[in-house]
mmCIF file of the N, C-alpha and C atoms, coordinates in Angstrom:
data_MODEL
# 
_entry.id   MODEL 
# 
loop_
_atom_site.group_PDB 
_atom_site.id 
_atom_site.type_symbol 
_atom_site.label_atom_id 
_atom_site.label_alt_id 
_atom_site.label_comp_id 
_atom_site.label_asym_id 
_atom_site.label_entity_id 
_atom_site.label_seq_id 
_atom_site.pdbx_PDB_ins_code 
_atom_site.Cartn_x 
_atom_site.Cartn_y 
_atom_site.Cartn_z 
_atom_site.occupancy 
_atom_site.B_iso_or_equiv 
_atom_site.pdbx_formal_charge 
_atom_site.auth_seq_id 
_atom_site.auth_comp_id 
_atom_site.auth_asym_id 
_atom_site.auth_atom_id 
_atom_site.pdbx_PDB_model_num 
ATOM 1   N N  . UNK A 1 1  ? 4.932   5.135  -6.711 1.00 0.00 ? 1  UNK A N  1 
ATOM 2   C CA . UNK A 1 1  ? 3.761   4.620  -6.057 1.00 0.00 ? 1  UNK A CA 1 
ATOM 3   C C  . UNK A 1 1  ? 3.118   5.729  -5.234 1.00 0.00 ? 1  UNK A C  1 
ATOM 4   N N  . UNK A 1 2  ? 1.935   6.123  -5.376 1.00 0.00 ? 2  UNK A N  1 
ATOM 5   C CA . UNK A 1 2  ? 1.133   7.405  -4.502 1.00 0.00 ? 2  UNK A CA 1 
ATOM 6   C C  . UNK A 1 2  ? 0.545   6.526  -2.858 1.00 0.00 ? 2  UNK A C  1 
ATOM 7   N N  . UNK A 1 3  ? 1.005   7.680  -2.222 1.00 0.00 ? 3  UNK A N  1 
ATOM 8   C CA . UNK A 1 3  ? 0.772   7.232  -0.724 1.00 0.00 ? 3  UNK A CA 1 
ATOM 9   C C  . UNK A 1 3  ? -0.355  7.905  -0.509 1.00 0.00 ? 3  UNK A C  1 
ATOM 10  N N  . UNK A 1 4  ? -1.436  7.850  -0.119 1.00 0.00 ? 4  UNK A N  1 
ATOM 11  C CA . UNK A 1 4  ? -2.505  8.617  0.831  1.00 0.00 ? 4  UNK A CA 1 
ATOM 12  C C  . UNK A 1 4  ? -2.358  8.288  2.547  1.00 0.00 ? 4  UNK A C  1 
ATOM 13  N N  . UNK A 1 5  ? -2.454  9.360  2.602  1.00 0.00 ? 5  UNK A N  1 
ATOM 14  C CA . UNK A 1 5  ? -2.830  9.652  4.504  1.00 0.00 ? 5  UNK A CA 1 
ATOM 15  C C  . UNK A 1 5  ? -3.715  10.204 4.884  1.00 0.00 ? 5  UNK A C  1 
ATOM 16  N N  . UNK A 1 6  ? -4.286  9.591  5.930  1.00 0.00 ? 6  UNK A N  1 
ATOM 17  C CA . UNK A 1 6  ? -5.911  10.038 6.451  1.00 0.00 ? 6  UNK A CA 1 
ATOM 18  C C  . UNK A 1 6  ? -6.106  9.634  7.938  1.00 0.00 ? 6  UNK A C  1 
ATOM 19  N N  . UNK A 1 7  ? -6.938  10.355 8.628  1.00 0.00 ? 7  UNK A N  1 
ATOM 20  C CA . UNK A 1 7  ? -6.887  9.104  10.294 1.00 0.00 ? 7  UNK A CA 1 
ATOM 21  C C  . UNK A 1 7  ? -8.428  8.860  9.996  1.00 0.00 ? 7  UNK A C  1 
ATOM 22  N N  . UNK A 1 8  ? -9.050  7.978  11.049 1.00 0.00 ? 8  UNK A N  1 
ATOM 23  C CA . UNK A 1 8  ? -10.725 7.894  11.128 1.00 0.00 ? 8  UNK A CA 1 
ATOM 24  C C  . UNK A 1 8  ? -10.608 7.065  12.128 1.00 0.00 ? 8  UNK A C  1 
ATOM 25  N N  . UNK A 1 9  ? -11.761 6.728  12.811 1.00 0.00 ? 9  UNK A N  1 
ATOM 26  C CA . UNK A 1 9  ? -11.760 6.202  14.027 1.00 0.00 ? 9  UNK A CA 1 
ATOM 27  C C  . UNK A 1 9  ? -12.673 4.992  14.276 1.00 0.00 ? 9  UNK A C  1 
ATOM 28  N N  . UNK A 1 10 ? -11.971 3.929  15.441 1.00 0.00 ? 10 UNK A N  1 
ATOM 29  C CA . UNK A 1 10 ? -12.881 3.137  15.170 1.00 0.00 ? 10 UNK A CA 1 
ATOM 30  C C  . UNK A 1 10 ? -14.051 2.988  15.704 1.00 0.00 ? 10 UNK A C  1 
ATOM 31  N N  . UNK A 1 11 ? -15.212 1.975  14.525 1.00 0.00 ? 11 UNK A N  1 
ATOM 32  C CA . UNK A 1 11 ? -16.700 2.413  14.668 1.00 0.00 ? 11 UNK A CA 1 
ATOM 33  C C  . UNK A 1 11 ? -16.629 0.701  15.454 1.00 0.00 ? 11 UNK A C  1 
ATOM 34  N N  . UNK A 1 12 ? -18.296 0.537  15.857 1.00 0.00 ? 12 UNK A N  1 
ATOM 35  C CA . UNK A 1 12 ? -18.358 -0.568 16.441 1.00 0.00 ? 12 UNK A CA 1 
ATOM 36  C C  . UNK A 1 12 ? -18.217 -1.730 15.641 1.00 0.00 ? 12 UNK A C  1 
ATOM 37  N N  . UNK A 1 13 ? -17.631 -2.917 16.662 1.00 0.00 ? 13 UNK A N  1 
ATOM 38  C CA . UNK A 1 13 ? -17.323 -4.284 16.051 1.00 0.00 ? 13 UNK A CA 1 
ATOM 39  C C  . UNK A 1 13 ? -15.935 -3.768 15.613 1.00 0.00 ? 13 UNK A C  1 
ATOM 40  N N  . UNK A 1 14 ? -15.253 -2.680 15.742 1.00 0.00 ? 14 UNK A N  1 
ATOM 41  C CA . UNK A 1 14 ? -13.624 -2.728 15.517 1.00 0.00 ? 14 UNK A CA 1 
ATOM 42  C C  . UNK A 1 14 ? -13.661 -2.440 13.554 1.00 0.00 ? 14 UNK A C  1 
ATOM 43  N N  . UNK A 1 15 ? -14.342 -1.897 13.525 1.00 0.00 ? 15 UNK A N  1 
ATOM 44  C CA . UNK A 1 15 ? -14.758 -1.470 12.200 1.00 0.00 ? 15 UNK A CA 1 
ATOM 45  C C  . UNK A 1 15 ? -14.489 -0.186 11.809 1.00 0.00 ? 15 UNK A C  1 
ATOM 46  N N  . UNK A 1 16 ? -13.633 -0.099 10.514 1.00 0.00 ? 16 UNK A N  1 
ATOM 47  C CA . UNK A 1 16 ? -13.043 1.014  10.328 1.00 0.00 ? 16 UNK A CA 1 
ATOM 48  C C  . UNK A 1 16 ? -13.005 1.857  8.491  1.00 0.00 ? 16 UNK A C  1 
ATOM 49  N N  . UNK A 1 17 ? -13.540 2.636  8.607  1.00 0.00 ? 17 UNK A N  1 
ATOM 50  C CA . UNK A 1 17 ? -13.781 3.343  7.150  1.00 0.00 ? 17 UNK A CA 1 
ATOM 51  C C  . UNK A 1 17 ? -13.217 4.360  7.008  1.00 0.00 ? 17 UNK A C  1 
ATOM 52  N N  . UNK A 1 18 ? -12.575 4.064  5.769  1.00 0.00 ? 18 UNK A N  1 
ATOM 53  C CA . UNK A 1 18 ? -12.123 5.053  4.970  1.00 0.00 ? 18 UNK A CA 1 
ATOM 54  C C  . UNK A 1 18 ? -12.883 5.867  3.669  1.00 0.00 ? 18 UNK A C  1 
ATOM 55  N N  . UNK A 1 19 ? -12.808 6.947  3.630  1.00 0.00 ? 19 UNK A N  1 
ATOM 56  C CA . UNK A 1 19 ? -13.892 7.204  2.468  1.00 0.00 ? 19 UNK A CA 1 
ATOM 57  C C  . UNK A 1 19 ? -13.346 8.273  1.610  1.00 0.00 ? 19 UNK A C  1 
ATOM 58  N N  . UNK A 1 20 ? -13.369 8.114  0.510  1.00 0.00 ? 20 UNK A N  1 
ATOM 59  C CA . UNK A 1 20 ? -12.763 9.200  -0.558 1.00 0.00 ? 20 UNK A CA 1 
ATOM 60  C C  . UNK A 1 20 ? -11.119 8.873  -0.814 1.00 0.00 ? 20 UNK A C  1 
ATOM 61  N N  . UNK A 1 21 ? -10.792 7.823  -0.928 1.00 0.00 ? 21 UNK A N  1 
ATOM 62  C CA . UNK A 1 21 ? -9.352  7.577  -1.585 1.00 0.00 ? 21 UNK A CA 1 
ATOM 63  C C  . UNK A 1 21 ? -9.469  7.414  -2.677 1.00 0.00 ? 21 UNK A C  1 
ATOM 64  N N  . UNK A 1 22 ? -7.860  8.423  -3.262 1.00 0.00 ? 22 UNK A N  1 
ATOM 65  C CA . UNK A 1 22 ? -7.542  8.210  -4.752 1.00 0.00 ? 22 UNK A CA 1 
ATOM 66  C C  . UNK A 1 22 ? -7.112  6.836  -5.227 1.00 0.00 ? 22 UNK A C  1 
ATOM 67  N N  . UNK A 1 23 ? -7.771  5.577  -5.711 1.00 0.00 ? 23 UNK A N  1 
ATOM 68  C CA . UNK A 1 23 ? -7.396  4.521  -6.059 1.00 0.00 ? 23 UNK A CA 1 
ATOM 69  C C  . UNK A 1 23 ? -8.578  4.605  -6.639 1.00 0.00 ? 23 UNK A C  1 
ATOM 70  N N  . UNK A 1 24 ? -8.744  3.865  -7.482 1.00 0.00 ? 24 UNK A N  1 
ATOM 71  C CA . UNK A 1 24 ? -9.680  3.259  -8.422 1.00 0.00 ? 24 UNK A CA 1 
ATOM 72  C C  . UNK A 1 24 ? -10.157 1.666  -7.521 1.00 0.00 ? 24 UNK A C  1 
ATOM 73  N N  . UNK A 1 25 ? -11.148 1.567  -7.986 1.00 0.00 ? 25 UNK A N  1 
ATOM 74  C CA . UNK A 1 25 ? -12.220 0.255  -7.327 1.00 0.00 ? 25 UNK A CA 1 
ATOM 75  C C  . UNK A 1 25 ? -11.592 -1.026 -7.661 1.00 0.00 ? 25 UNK A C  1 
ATOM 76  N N  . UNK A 1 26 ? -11.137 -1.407 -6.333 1.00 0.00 ? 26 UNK A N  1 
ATOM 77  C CA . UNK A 1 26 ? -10.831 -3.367 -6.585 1.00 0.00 ? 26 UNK A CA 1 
ATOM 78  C C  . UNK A 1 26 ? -9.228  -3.304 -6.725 1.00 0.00 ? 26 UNK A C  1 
ATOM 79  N N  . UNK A 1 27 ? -8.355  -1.824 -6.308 1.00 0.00 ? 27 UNK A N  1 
ATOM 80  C CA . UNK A 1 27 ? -7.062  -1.598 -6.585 1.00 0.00 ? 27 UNK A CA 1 
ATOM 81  C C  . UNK A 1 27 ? -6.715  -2.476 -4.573 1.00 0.00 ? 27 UNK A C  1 
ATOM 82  N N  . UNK A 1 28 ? -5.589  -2.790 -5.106 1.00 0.00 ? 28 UNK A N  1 
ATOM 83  C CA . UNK A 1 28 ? -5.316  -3.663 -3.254 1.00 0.00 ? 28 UNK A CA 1 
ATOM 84  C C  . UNK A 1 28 ? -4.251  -2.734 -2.767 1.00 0.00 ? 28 UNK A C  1 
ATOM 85  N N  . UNK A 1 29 ? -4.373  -2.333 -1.570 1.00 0.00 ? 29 UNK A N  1 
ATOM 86  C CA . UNK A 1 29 ? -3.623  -1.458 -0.826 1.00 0.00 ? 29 UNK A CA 1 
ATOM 87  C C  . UNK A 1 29 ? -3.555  -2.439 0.433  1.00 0.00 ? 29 UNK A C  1 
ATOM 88  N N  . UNK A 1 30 ? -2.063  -1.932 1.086  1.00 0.00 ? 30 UNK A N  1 
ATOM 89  C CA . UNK A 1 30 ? -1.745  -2.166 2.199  1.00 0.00 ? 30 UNK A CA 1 
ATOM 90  C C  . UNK A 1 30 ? -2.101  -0.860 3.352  1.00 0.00 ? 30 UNK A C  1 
ATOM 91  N N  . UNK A 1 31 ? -2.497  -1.893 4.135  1.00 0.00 ? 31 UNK A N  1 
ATOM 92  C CA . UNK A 1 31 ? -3.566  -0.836 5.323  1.00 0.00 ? 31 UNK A CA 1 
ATOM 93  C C  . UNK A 1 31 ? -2.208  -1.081 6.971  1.00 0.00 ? 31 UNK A C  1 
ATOM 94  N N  . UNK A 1 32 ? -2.140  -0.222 7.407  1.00 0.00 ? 32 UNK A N  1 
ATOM 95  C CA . UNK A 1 32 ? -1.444  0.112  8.901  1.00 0.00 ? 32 UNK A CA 1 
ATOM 96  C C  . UNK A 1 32 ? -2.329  0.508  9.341  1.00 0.00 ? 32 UNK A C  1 
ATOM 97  N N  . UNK A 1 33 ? -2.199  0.136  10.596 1.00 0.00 ? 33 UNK A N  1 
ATOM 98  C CA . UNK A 1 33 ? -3.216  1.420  11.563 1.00 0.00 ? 33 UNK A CA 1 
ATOM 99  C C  . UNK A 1 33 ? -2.421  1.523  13.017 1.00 0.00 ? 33 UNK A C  1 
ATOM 100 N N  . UNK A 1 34 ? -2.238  2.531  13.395 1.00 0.00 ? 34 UNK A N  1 
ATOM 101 C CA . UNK A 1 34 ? -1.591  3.541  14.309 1.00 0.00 ? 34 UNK A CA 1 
ATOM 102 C C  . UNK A 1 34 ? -2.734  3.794  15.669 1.00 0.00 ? 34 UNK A C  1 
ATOM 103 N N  . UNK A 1 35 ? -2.654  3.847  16.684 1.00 0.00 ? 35 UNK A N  1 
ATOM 104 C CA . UNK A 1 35 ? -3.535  4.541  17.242 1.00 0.00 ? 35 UNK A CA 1 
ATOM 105 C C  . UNK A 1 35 ? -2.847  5.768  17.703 1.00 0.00 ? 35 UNK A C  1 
ATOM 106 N N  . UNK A 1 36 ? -4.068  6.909  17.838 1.00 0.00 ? 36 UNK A N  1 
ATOM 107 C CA . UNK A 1 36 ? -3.275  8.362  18.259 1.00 0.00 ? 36 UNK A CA 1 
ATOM 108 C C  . UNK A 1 36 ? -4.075  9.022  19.128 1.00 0.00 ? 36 UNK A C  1 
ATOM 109 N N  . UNK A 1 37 ? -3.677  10.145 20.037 1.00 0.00 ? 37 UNK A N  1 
ATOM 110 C CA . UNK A 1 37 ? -4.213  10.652 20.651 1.00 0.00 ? 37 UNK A CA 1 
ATOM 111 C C  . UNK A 1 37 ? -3.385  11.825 20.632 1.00 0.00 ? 37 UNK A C  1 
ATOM 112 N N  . UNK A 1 38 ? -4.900  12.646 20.819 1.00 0.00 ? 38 UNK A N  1 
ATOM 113 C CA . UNK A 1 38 ? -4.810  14.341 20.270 1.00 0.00 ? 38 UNK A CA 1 
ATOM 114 C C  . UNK A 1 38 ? -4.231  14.458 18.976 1.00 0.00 ? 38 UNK A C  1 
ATOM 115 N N  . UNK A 1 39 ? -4.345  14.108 17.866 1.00 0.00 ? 39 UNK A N  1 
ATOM 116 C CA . UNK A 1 39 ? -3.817  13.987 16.857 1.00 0.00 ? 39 UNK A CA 1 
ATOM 117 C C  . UNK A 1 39 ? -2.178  13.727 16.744 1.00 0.00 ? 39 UNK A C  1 
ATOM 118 N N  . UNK A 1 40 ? -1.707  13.352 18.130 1.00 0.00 ? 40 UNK A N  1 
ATOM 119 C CA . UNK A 1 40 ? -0.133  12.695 17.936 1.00 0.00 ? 40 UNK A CA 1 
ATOM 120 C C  . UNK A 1 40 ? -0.079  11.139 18.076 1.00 0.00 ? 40 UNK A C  1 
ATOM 121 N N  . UNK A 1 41 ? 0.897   10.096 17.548 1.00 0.00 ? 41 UNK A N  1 
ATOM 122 C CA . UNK A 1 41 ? 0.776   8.905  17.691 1.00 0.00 ? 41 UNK A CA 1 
ATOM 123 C C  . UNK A 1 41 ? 1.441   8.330  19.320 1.00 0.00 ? 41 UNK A C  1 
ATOM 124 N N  . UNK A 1 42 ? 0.726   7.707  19.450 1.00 0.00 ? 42 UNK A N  1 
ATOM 125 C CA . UNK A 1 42 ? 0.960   6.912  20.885 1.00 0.00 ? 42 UNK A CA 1 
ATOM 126 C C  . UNK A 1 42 ? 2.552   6.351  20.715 1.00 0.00 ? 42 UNK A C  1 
ATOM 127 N N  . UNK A 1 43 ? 3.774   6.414  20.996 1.00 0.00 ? 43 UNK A N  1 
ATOM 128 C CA . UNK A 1 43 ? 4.643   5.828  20.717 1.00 0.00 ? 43 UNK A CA 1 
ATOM 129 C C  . UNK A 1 43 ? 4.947   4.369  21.617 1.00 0.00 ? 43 UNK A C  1 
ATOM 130 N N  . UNK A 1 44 ? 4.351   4.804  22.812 1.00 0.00 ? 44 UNK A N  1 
ATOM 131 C CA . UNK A 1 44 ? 4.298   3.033  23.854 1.00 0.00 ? 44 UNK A CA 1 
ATOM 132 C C  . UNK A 1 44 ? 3.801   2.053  22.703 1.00 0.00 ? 44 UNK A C  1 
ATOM 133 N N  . UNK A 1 45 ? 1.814   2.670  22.394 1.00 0.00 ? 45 UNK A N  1 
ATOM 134 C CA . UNK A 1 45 ? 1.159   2.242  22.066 1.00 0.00 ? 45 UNK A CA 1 
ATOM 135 C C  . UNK A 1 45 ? 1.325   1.395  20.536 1.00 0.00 ? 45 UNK A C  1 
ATOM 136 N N  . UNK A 1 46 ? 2.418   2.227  19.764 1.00 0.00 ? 46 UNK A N  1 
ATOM 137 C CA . UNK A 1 46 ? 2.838   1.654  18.420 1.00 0.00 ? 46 UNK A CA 1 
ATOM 138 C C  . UNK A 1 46 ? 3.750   0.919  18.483 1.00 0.00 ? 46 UNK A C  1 
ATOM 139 N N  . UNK A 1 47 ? 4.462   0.587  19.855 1.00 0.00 ? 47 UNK A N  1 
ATOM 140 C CA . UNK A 1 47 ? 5.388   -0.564 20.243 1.00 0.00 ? 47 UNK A CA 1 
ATOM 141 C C  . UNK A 1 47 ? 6.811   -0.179 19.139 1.00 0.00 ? 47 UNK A C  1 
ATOM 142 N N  . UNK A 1 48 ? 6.846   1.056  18.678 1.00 0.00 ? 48 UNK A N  1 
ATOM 143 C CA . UNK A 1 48 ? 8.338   1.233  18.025 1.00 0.00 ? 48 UNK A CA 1 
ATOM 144 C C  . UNK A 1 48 ? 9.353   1.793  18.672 1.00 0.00 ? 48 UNK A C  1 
ATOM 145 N N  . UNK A 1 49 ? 10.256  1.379  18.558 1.00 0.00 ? 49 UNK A N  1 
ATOM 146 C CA . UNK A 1 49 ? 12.086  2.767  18.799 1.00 0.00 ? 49 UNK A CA 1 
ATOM 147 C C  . UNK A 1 49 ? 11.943  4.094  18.045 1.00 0.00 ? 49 UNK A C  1 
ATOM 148 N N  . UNK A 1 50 ? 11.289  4.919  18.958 1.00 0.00 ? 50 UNK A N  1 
ATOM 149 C CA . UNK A 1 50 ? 11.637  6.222  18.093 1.00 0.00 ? 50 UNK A CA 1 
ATOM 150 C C  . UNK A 1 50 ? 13.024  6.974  18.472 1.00 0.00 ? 50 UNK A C  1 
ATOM 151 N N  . UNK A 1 51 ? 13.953  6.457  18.966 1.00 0.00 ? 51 UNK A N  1 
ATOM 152 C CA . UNK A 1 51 ? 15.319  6.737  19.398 1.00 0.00 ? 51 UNK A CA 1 
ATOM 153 C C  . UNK A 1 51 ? 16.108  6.783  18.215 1.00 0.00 ? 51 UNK A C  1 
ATOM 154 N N  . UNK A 1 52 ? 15.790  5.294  17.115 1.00 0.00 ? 52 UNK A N  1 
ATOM 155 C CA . UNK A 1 52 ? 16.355  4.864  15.910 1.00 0.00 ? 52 UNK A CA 1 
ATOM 156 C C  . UNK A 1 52 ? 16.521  6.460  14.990 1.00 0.00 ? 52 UNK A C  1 
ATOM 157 N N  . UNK A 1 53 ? 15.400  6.839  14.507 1.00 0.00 ? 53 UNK A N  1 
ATOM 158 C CA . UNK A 1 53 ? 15.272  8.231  13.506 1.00 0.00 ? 53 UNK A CA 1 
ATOM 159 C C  . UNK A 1 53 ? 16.301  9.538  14.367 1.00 0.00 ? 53 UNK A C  1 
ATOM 160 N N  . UNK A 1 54 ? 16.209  9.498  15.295 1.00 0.00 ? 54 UNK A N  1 
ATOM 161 C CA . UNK A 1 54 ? 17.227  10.503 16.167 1.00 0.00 ? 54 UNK A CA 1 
ATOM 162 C C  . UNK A 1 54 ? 18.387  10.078 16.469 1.00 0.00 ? 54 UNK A C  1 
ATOM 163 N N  . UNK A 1 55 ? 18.397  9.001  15.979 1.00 0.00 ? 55 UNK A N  1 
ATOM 164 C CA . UNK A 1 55 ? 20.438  8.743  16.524 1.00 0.00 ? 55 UNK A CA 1 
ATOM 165 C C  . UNK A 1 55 ? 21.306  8.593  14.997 1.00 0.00 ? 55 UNK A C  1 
ATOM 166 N N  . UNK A 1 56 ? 20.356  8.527  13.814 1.00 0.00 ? 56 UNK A N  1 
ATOM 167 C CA . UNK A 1 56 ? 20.691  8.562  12.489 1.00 0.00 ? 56 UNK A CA 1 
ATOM 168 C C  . UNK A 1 56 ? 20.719  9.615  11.941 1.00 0.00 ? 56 UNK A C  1 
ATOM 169 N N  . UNK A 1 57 ? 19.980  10.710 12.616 1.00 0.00 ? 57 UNK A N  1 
ATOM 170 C CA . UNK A 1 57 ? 19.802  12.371 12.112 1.00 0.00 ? 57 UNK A CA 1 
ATOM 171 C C  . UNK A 1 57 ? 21.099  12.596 12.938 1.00 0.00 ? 57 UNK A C  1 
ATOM 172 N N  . UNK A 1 58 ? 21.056  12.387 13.989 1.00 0.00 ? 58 UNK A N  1 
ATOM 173 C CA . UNK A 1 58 ? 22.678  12.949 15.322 1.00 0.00 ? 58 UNK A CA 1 
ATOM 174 C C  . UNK A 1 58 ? 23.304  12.578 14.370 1.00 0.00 ? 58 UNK A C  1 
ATOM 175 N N  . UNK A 1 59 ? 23.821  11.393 13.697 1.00 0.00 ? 59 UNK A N  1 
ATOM 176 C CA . UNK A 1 59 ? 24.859  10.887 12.956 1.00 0.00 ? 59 UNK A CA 1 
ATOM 177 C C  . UNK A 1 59 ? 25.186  11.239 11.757 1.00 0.00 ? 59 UNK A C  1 
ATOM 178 N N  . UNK A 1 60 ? 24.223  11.958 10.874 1.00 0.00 ? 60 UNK A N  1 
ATOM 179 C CA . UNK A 1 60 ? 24.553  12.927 9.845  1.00 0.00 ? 60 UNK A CA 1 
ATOM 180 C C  . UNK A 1 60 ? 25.332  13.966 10.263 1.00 0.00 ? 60 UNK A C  1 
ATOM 181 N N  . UNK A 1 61 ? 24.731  14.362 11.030 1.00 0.00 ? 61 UNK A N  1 
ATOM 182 C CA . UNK A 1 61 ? 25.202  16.043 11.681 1.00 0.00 ? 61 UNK A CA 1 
ATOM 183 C C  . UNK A 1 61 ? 26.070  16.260 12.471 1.00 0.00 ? 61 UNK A C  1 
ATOM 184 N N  . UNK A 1 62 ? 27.123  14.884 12.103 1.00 0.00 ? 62 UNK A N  1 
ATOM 185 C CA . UNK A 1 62 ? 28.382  15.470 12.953 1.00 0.00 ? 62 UNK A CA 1 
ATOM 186 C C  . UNK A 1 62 ? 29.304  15.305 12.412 1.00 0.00 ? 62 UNK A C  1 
ATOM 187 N N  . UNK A 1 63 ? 30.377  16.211 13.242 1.00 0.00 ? 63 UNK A N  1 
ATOM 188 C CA . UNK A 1 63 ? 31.080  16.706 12.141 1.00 0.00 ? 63 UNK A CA 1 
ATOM 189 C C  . UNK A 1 63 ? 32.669  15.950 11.913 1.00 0.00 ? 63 UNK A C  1 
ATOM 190 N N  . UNK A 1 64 ? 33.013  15.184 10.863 1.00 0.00 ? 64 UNK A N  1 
ATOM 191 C CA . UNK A 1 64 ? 34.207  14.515 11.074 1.00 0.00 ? 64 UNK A CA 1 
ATOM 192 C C  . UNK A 1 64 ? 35.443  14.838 10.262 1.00 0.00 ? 64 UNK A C  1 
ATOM 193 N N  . UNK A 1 65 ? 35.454  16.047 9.802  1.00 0.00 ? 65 UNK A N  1 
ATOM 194 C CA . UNK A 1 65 ? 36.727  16.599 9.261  1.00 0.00 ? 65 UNK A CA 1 
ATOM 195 C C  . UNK A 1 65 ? 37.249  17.602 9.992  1.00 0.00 ? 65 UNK A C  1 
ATOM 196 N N  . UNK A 1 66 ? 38.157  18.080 10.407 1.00 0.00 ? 66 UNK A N  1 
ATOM 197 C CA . UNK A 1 66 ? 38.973  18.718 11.076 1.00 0.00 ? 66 UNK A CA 1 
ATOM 198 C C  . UNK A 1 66 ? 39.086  20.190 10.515 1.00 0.00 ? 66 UNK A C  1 
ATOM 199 N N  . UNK A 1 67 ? 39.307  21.231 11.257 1.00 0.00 ? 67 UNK A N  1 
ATOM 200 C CA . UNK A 1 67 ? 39.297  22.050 10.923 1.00 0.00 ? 67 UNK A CA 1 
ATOM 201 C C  . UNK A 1 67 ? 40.658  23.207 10.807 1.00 0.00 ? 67 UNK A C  1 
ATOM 202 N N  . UNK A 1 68 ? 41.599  22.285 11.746 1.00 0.00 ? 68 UNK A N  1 
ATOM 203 C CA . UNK A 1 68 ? 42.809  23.042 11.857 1.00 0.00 ? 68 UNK A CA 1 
ATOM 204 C C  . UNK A 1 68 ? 43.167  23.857 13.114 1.00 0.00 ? 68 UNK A C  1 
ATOM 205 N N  . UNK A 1 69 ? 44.171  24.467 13.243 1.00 0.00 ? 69 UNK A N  1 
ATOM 206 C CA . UNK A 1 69 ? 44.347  25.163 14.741 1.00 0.00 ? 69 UNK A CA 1 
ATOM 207 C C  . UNK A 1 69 ? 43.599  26.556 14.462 1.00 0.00 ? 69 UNK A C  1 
ATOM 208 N N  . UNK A 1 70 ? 43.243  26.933 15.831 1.00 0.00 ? 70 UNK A N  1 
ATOM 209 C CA . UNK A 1 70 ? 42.458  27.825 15.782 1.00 0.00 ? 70 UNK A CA 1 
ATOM 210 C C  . UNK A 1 70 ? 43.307  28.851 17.037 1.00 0.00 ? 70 UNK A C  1 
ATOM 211 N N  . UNK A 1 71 ? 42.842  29.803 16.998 1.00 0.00 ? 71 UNK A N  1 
ATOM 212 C CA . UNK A 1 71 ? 43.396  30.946 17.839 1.00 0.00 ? 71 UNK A CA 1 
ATOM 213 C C  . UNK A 1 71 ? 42.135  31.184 18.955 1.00 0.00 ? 71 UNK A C  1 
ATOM 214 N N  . UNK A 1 72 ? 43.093  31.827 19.651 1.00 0.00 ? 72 UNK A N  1 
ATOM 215 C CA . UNK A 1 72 ? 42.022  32.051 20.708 1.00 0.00 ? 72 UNK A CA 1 
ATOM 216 C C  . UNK A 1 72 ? 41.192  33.356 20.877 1.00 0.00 ? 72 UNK A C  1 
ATOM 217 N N  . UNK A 1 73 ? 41.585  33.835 19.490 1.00 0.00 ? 73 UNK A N  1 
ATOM 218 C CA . UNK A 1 73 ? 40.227  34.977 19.376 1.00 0.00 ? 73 UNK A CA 1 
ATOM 219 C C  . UNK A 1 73 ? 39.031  34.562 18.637 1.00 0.00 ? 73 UNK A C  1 
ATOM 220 N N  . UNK A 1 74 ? 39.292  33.292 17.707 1.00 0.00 ? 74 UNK A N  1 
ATOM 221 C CA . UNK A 1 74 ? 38.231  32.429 17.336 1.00 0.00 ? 74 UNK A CA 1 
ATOM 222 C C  . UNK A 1 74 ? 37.793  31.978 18.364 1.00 0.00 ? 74 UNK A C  1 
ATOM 223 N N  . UNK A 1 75 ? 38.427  31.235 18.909 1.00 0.00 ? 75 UNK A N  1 
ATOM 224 C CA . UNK A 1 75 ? 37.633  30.392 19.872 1.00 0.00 ? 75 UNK A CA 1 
ATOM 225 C C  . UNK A 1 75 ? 36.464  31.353 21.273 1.00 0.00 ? 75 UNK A C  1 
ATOM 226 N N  . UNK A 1 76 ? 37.220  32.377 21.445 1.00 0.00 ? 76 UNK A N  1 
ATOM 227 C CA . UNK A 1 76 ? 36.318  32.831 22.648 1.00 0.00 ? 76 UNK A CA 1 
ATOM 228 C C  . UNK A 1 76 ? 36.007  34.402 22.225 1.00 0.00 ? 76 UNK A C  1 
ATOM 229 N N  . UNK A 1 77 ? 36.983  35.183 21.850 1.00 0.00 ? 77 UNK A N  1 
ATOM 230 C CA . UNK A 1 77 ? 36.471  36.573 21.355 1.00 0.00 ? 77 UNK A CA 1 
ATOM 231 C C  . UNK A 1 77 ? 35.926  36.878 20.557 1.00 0.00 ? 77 UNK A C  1 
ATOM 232 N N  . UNK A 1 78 ? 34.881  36.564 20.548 1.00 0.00 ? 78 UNK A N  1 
ATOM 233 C CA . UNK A 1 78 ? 34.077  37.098 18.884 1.00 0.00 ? 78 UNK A CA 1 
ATOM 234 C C  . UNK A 1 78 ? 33.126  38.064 19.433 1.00 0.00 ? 78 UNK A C  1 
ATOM 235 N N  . UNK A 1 79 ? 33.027  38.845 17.622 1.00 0.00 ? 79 UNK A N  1 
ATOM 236 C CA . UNK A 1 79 ? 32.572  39.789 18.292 1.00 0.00 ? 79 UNK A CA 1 
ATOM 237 C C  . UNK A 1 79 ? 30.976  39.621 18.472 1.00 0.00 ? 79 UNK A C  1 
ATOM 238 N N  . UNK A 1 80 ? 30.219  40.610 18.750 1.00 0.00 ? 80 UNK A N  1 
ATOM 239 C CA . UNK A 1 80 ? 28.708  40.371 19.576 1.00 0.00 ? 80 UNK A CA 1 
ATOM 240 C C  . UNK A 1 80 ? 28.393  41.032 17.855 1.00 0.00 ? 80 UNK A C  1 
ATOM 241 N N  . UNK A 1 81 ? 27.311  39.737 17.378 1.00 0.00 ? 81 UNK A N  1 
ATOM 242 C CA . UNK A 1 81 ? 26.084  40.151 15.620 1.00 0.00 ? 81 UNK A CA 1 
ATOM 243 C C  . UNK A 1 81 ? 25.347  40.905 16.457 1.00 0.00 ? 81 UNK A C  1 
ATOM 244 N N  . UNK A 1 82 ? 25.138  42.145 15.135 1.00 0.00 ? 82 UNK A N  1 
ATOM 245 C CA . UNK A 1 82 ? 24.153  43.608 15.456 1.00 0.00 ? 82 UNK A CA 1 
ATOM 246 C C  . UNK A 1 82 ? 23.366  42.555 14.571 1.00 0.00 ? 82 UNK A C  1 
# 
């Protein structure tokens, strides 16, 4: 399924145009609308958890296999990368 993304702003009466999408005429799309400022999205304003996407990325990236005993020239003496 092809996604298009675009912003535009709203005109009076809460009226809002889009112009130049790849769909063909009378095709039905589902419409969101976001409000943003300075070209970043309001996160109060979109009423979502953006905590959710960052505690699922933390949760990939850690690490749960063991690595074995280590010495203590691993652990603290290493040497200084030229």
């Amino acid at each position: 399924m092809k996604t298009y993304e675009t912003s535009a702003t709203v005109e009076d009466q809460g009226q809002v145009r889009v112009n130049g999408v790849p769909f063909e005429p009378g095709t039905r799309v589902d419409v969101t609308i976001t409000p943003m400022q300075n070209g970043a999205e309001l996160a109060s304003a979109a009423g979502r958890d953006l905590s959710a996407p960052l505690l699922a990325a933390l949760g990939k990236g850690r690490n749960t296999e063991t690595v074995g005993p280590l010495r203590r020239a691993e652990l603290y003496d290493r040497d200084i990368l030229h």
